[in-house]
C-alpha positions as CSV (number, residue, x, y, z in Angstrom):
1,X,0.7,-1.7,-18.7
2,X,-1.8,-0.3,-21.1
3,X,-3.4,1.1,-17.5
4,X,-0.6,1.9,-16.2
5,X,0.3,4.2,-19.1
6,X,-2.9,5.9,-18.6
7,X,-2.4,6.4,-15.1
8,X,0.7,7.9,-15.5
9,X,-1.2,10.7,-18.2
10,X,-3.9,11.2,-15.2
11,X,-1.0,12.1,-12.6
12,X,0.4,15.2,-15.3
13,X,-3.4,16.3,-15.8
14,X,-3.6,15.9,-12.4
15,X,-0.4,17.6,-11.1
16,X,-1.6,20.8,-13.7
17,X,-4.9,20.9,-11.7
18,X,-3.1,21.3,-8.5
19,X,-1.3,24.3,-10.0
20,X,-4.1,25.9,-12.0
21,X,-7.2,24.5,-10.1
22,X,-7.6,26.9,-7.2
23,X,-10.6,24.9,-5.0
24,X,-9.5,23.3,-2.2
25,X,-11.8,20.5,-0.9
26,X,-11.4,18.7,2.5
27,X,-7.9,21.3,3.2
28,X,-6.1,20.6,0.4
29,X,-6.1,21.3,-3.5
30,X,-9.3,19.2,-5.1
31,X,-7.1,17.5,-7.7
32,X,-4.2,16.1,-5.1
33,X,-6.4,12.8,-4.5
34,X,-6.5,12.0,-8.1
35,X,-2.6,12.7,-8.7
36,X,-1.7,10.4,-5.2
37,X,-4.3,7.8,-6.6
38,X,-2.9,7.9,-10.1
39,X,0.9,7.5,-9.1
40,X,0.3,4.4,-6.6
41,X,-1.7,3.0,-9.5
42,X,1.1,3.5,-11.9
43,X,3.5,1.8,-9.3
44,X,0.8,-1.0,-8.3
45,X,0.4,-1.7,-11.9
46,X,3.9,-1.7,-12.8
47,X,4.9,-4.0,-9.8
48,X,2.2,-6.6,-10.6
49,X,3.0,-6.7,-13.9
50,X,6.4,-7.3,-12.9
51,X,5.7,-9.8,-10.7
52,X,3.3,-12.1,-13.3
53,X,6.4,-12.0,-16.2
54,X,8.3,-14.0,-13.5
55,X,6.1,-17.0,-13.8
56,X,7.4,-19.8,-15.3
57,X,4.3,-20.2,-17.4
58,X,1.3,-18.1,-18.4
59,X,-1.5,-18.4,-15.9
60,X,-5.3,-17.7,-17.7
61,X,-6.2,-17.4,-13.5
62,X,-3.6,-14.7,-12.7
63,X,-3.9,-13.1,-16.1
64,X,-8.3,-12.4,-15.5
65,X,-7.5,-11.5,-12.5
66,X,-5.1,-9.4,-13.2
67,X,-7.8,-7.8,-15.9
68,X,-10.3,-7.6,-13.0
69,X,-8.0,-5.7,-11.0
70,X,-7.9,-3.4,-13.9
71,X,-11.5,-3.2,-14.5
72,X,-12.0,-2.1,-11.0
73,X,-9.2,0.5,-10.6
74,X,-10.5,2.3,-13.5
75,X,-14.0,2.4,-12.0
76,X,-12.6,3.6,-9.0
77,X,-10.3,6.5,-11.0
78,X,-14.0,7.4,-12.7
79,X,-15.5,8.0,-9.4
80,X,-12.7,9.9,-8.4
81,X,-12.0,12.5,-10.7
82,X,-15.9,12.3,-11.7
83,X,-16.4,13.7,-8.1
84,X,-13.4,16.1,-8.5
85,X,-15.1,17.8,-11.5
86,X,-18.1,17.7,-9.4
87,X,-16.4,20.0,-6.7
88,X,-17.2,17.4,-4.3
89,X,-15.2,14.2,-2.4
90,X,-15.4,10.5,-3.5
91,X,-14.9,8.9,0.0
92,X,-17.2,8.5,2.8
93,X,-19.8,10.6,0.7
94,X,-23.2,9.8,1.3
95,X,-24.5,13.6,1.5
96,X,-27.6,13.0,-1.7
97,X,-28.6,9.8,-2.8
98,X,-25.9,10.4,-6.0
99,X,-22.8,10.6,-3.8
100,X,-23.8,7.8,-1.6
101,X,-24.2,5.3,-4.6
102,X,-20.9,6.3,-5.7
103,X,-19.2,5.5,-2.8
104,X,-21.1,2.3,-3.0
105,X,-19.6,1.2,-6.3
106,X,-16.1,2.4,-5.1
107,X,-16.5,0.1,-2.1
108,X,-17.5,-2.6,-4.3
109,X,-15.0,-1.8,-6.6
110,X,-12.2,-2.5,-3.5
111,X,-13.8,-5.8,-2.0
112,X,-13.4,-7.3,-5.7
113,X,-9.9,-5.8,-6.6
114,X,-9.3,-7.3,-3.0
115,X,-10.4,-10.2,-4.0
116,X,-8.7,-11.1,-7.6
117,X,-5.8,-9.6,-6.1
118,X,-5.5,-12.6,-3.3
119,X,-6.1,-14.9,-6.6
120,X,-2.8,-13.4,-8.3
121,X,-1.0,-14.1,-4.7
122,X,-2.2,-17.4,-4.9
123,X,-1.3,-18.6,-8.5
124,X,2.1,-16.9,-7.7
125,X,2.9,-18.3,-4.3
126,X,2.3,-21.8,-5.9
127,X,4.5,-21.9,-9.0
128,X,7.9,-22.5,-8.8
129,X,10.0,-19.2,-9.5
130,X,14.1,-20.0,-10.0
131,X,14.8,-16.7,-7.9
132,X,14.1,-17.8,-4.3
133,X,14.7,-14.3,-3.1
134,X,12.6,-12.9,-5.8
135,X,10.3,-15.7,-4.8
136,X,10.8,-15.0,-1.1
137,X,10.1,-10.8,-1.8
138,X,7.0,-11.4,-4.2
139,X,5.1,-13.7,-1.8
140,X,5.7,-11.4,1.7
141,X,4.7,-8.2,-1.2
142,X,1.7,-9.5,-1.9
143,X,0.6,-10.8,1.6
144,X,1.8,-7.0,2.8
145,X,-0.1,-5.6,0.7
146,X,-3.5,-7.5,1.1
147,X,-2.6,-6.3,4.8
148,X,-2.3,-2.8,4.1
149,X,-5.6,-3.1,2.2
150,X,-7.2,-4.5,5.5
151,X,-5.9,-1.9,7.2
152,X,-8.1,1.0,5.5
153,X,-11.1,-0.9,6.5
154,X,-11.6,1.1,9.9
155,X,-11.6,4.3,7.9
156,X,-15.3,3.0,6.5
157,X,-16.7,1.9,9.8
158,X,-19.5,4.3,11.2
159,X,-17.1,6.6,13.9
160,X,-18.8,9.3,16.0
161,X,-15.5,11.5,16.0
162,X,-15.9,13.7,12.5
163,X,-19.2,14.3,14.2
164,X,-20.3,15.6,10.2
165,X,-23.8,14.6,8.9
166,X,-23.4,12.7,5.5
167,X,-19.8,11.5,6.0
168,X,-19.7,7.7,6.4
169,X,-16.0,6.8,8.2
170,X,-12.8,9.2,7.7
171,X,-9.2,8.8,7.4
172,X,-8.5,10.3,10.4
173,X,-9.2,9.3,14.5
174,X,-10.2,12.3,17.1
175,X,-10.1,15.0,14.5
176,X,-11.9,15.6,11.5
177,X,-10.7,15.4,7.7
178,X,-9.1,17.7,6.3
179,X,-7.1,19.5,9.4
180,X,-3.7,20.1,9.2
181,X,-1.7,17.5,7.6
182,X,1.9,16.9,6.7
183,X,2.6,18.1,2.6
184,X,1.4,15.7,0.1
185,X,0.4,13.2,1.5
186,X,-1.9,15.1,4.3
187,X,-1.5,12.5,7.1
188,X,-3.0,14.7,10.0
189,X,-0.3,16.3,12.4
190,X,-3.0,16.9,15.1
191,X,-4.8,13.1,15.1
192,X,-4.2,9.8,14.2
193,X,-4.3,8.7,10.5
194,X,-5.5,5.5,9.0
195,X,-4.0,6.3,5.8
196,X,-0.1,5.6,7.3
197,X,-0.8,1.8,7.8
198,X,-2.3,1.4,4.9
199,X,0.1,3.1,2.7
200,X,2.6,1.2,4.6
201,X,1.3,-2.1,3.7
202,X,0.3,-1.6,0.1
203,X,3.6,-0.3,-1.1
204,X,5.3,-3.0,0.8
205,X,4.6,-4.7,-3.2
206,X,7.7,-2.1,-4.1
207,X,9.7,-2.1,-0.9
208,X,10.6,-6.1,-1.0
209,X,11.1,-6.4,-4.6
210,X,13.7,-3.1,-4.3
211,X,15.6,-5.3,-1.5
212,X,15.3,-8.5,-3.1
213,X,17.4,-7.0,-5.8
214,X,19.6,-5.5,-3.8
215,X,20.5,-8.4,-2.0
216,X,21.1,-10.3,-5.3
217,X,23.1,-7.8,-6.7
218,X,25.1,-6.0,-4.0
219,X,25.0,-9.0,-1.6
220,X,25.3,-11.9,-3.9
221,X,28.9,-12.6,-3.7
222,X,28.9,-12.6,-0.1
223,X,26.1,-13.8,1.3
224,X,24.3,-17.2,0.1
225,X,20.8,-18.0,-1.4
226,X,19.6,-19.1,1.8
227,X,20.9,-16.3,3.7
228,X,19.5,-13.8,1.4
229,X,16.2,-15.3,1.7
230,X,16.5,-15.2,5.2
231,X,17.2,-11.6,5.3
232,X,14.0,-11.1,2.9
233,X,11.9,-13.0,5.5
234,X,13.4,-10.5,8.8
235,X,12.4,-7.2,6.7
236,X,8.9,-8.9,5.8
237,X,8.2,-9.6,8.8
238,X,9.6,-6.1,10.3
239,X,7.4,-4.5,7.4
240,X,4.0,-6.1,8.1
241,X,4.5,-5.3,12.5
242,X,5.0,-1.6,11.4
243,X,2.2,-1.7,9.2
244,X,0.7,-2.9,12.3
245,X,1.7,-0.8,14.9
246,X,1.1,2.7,12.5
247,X,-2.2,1.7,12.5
248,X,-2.7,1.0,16.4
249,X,-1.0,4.3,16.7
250,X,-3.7,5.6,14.3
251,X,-6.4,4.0,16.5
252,X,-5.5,5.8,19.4
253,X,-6.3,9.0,17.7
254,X,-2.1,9.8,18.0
255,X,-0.1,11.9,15.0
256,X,2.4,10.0,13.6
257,X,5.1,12.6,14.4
258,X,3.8,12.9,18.1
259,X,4.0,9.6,19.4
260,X,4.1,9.0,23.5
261,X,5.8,6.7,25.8
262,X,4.4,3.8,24.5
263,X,4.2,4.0,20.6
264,X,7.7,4.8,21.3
265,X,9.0,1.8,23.4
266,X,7.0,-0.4,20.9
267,X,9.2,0.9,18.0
268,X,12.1,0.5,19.7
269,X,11.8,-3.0,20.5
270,X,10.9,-3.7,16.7
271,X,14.3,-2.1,15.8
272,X,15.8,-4.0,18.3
273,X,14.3,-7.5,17.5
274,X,14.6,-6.8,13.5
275,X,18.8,-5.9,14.2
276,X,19.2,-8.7,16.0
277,X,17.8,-11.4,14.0
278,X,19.5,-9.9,10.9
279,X,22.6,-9.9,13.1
280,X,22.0,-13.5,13.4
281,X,21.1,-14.3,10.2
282,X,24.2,-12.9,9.2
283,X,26.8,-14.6,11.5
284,X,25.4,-17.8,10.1
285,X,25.8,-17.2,6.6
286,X,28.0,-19.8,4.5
287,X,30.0,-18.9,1.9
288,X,28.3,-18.7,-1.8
289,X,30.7,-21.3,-3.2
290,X,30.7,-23.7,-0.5
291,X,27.0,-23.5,-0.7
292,X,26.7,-24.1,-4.1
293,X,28.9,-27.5,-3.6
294,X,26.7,-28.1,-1.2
């Protein structure tokens, strides 16, 4: 939380750099990577914290790791806003021997946060929590977002479409960085856009937590335990096949706004499959105090 605090300072510097910092680096203001990086830290950080108070004992594994996971966010925000003072980008940068060490360390940086964060998924997933929807939401969050994280890997694999010396990988298919983009978040509206899946999954860590509490709260007199769970499990797995198919779409080199015949008939038959199985779900619910008898 300590992190977390200082993350949440970095995104007001940050946001004041976007308004009094006039360079613009890649097609958009140089400080508007550090204030998107900054606020998905401060959510990250907030959610895993969350989601280690709910263990019914104190884990020395989760707890290193979760310090690990610090350890290498901070030297990823270093690189970051080291590179924005710079005038220059963080990602994909191997123009001088400088820049390309630096996106080294970053990449190191990711496979070990990677890595301790699949330990925290671990020690949670087996303890017992007394919230099996909570239980349900933290397990499918974490998975999610260990996809999401996977899903960002193609955007550092050696591509021949930025066709720019120096640049190793790119966030976005058939065009180069740094076209036009939709506001804030800059996902290209002229090619496809790694970032979508990935931001997808990772913040799938917030998403199912949200519902699981909305299903206990708003949904608890109605529907059972087992039902609610149920309903987690449907939105998890709807969750993780977008995260899925925004990145295929990415692949293709297609907008996210723009999508054809296919991307189209694809999301269709998610909606469908994901309404009726909650439609199912539903139908078989039981009441809460017949279930509790039970």
């Amino acid at each position: 939380m300590v992190f977390v605090s200082a993350m949440a300072v970095l995104a007001v510097v940050a946001a004041v750099g976007i308004v009094a910092d006039p360079r613009v680096l890649t097609g958009v203001p140089i400080w508007l990577k550090p204030f998107k990086f900054s606020v998905s830290f401060v959510l990250y950080g907030t959610t895993l914290a969350w989601m280690l108070s709910l263990l019914p004992r104190r884990s020395r594994i989760a707890e290193w790791a979760g310090t690990v996971i610090v350890a290498m966010s901070v030297v990823e925000m270093v690189v970051i806003v080291g590179q924005v003072l710079r005038g220059t980008t963080s990602h994909y940068n191997e123009t001088t021997p400088l820049n390309a060490a630096l996106w080294e360390v970053m990449g190191a940086s990711i496979m070990v946060l990677f890595t301790a964060h699949f330990i925290i998924g671990v020690v949670v997933l087996r303890q017992p929590i007394a919230d099996r929807v909570a239980a349900y939401a933290v397990g499918w969050g974490l998975g999610l977002s260990l996809l999401g994280m996977l899903a960002a890997v193609p955007m550092v694999l050696p591509r021949q479409d930025p066709g720019i010396e120096g640049i190793a990988g790119a966030h976005s298919v058939g065009v180069p960085d740094g076209g036009p983009g939709l506001p804030l978040v800059g996902w290209s509206t002229t090619g496809g856009d790694l970032r979508i899946g990935h931001f997808v999954g990772l913040h799938a860590l917030q998403a199912l937590p949200i519902l699981a509490i909305l299903l206990n709260r708003l949904l608890g007199t109605w529907l059972d335990e087992r039902t609610r769970v149920r309903l987690l499990v449907v939105a998890g797995g709807a969750h993780g096949v977008l995260t899925m198919l925004f990145t295929w779409q990415a692949l293709r080199g297609q907008p996210l706004l723009r999508p054809d015949a296919l991307t189209l008939a694809a999301v269709a038959a998610l909606v469908v499959a994901t309404t009726t199985a909650t439609g199912v779900v539903v139908a078989r619910r039981r009441d809460p105090e017949v279930a509790l008898a039970a």
